[in-house]
N, C-alpha and C positions, 0 to 999 in steps of 0.2 A: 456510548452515551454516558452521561452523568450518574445513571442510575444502572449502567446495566449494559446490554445489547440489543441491539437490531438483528432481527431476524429477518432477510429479505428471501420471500419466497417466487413462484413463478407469478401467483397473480396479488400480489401485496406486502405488507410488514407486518410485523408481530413484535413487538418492546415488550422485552423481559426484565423483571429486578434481577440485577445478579447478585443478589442478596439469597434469595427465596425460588427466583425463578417464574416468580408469578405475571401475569400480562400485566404490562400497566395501560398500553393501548394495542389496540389493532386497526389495519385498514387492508379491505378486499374487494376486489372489483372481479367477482366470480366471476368464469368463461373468457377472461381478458389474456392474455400472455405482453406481460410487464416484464420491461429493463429498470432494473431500479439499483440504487446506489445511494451512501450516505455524504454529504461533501466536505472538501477538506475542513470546515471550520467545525462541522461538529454539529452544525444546528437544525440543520436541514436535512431530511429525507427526501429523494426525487424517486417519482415514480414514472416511467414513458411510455404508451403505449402506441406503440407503432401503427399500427393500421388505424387508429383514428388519430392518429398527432395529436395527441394531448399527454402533456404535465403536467401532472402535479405535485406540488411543494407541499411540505409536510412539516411542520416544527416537530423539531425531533424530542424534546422535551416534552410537549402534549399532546402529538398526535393531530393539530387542529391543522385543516387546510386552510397555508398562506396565501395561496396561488393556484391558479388552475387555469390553464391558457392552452391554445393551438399553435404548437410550433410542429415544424416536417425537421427534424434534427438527420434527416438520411443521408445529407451533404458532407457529416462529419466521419461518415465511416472508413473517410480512406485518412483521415487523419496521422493515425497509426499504422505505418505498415508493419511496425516489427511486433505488434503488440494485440495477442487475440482480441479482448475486448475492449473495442476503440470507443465505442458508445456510453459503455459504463465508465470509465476516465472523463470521457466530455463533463461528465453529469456531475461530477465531484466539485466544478467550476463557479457553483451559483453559493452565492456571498451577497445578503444583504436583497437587495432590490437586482442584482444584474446578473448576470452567467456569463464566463469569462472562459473560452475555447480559444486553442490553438489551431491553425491549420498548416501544412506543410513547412511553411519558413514565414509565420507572421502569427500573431494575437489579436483576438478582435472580443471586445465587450459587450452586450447586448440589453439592455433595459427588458427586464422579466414579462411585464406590463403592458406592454407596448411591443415587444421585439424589434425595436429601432436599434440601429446598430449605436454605441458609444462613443467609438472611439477603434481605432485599428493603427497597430504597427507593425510595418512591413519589412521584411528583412531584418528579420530578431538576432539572426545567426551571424549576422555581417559578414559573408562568403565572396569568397570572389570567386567560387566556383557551387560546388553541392553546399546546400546547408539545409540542414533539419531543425525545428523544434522537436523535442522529441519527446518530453514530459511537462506537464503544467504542476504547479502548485499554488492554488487561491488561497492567502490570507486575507482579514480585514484589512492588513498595514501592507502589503504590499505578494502582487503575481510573482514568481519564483517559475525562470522556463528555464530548461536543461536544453541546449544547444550543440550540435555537433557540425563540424565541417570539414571535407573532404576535396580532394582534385579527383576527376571524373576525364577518365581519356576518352573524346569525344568517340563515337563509333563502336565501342568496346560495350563488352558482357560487367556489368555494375562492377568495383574493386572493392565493393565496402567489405567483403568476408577476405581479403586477400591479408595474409598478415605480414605484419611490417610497412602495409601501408600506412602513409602518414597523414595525423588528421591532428584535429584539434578540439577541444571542447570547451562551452563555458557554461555559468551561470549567469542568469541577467535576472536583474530585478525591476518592474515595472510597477509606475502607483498604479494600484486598482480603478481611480477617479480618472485621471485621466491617461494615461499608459503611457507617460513622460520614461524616457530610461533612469533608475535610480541609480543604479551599479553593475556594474559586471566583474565577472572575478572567473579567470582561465583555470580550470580542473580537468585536465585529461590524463585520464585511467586509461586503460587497455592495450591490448595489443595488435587491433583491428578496427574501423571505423563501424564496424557492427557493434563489436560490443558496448560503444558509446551508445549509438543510437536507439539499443535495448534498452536502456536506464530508465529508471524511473523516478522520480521525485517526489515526497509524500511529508507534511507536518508531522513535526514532533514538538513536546511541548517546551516550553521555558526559549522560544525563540529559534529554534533548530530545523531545520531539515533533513527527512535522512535520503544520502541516496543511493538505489538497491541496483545492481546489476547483478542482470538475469546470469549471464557466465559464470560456470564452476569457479572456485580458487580464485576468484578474482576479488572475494570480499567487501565490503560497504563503506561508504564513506560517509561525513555528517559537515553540514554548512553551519556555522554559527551565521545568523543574519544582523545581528548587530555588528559583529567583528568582520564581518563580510567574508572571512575565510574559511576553505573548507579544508578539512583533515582525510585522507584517506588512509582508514583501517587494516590496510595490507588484505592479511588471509580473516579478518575477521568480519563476520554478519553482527549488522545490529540488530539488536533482540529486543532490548528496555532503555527506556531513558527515564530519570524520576522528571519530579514534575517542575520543578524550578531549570532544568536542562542544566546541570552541572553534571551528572554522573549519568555513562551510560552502562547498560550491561551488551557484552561483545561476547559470540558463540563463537572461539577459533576453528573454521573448518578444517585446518589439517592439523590439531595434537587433539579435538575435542573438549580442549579446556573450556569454562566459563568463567569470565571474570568481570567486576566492576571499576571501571576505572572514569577520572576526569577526563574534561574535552584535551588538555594537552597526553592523555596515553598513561597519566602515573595511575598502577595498579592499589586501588585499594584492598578486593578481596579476590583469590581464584580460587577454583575447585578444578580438580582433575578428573577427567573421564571416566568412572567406575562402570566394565561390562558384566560385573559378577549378577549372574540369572536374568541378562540382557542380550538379545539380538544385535550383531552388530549391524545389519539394515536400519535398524529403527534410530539411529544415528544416524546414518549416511544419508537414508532416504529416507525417514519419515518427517514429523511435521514438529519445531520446536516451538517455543512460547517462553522469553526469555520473564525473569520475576525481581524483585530485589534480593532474592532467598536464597536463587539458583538457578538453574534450568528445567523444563518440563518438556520432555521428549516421548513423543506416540507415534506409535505405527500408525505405517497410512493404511494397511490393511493385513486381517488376520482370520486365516480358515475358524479359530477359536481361540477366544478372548478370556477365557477361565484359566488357561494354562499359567502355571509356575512365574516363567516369563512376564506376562500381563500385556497389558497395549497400551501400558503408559509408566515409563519412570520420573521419579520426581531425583536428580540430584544437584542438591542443595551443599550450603555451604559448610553445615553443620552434618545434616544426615541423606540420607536417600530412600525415596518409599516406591514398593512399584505396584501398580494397581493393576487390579483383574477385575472381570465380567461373567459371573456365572452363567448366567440367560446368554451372553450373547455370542452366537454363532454365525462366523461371515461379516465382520465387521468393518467397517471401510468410516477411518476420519477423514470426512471433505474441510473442516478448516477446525483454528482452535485460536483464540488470542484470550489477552487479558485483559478483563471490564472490572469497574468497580464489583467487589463480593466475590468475585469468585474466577476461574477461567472457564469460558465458554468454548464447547466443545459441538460443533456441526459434527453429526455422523449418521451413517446409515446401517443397522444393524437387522440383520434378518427380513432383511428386504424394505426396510421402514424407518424413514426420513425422521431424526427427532435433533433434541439439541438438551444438552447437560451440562450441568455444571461442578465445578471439581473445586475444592479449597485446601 
């Protein structure tokens, strides 16, 4: 959020300063079990709740309900098959007046309002055999779908995990208003039509897109949407992008480096991996949060969080700090990114759901 983060819990949200950490709004629909999600523009908080089909929309700046309607959203769960939460992704789709969902190989737009359908494109993928949508991304200016497509020997056990199969993938860009195709631009990564299909697509700011695959060592790539082209980062994850989208910060998973560099790859600053009174897990498998400064590396889980070690290193470009937990015993981070004020820290420490902030 602009001021902070979302806290989305089972039966509501919680907006914190990440300044102070103070509530700025809340909303709870006690006894309810809510699917909720914030969408990609930023502005909106959705709330769903299943057994009575009702959503509601949330300005995510004040808390005030924009909307609040009967939809049955059950239809979209198979949307996703490689991807646990298929429902929280649909939800990220509502921009403006409309909710813009993928289904298996086509886009369709819906009037909030009303739930009159907008508008639908069919055959996003342009297959002559298999084709997935396999990720959306809603801006104001324009849907951004991740597409993959595959040959399918009739009769046969799926090839998608077969490696060395041969597939392909694109980017397609469609206006929001009315789902005209703006662009498409071929990006295929991987070594398997799985690992396309896992991908996922998600805004970043200054005009960009990043996109995440789920596969080890297969590293992130980023769409400039003005230049129409996307760049793949080899073995690197995107961590930070500043806010004009010129400079991103990239975590290399196999030397551990961090570095800042432009959209064409030149390195402005790097820092090398320092394990001195650090676990190498908390690298490998714990949780990152890239910074302008450096990197922010926690364990996803620790029998005790006071020890020497800590459950969080900070290394940066300059120096490296590592944090400890006195109280806290059994510590488990469920997530950690960065909000204005501070880095927000989901965790559960001695049996007990809370959320903290680090600077």
């Amino acid at each position: 959020m602009d001021e902070g983060v979302a806290v989305l819990t089972a039966d509501g949200v919680h907006a914190l300063s990440g300044e102070s950490g103070e509530e700025l709004w809340s909303y709870r629909d006690r006894g309810r079990s809510l699917v909720s999600e914030v969408t990609d523009s930023g502005e909106h908080v959705v709330l769903y709740d299943k057994d009575a089909s009702r959503t509601t929309l949330m300005e995510a700046a004040t808390g005030r309900v924009a909307h609040e309607f009967e939809s049955d959203l059950s239809g979209v769960e198979y949307t996703r098959e490689h991807e646990p939460f298929p429902l929280e992704s649909a939800l990220r789709g509502v921009s403006g007046e409309t909710w813009t969902v993928r289904w298996e190989d086509s886009v369709s737009s819906y009037d909030l309002s009303t739930g009159e359908s907008l508008w639908t494109v069919s055959n996003v993928p342009s297959c002559s055999d298999v084709g997935r949508v396999d990720s959306l991304t809603v801006r104001t200016d324009v849907v951004v779908a991740a597409t993959t497509c595959f040959e399918q020997p009739e009769g046969e056990e799926s090839v998608a995990s077969t490696l060395g199969q041969d597939f392909s993938s694109e980017l397609v860009g469609l206006s929001p208003e009315t789902g005209e195709e703006l662009w498409r631009t071929e990006h295929s990564v991987g070594r398997m039509p799985l690992e396309s299909l896992e991908r996922t697509v998600s805004p970043r700011p200054g005009g960009l897109v990043g996109i995440h695959f789920r596969s080890g060592g297969l590293g992130d790539s980023i769409l400039d949407i003005g230049r129409r082209e996307a760049t793949h980062l080899d073995t690197g994850r995107l961590l930070w992008s500043s806010q004009d989208g010129t400079r991103l910060g990239v975590w290399d998973t196999e030397s551990g480096a961090y570095r800042i560099e432009d959209l064409a790859g030149n390195v402005d600053r790097e820092s090398e991996r320092g394990l001195v009174s650090m676990n190498e897990d908390i690298v490998q498998d714990g949780h990152r949060v890239g910074l302008q400064g450096g990197v922010l590396h926690l364990e996803s889980w620790m029998e005790n969080a006071s020890v020497p070690e800590g459950f969080a290193r900070f290394e940066g470009f300059e120096d490296t700090a590592v944090l400890t937990w006195e109280d806290a015993v059994g510590l488990s981070i469920v997530n950690a990114i960065s909000v204005p004020g501070a880095v927000a820290v989901a965790y559960v420490a001695d049996g007990r759901a809370g959320v903290m902030g680090l600077r």
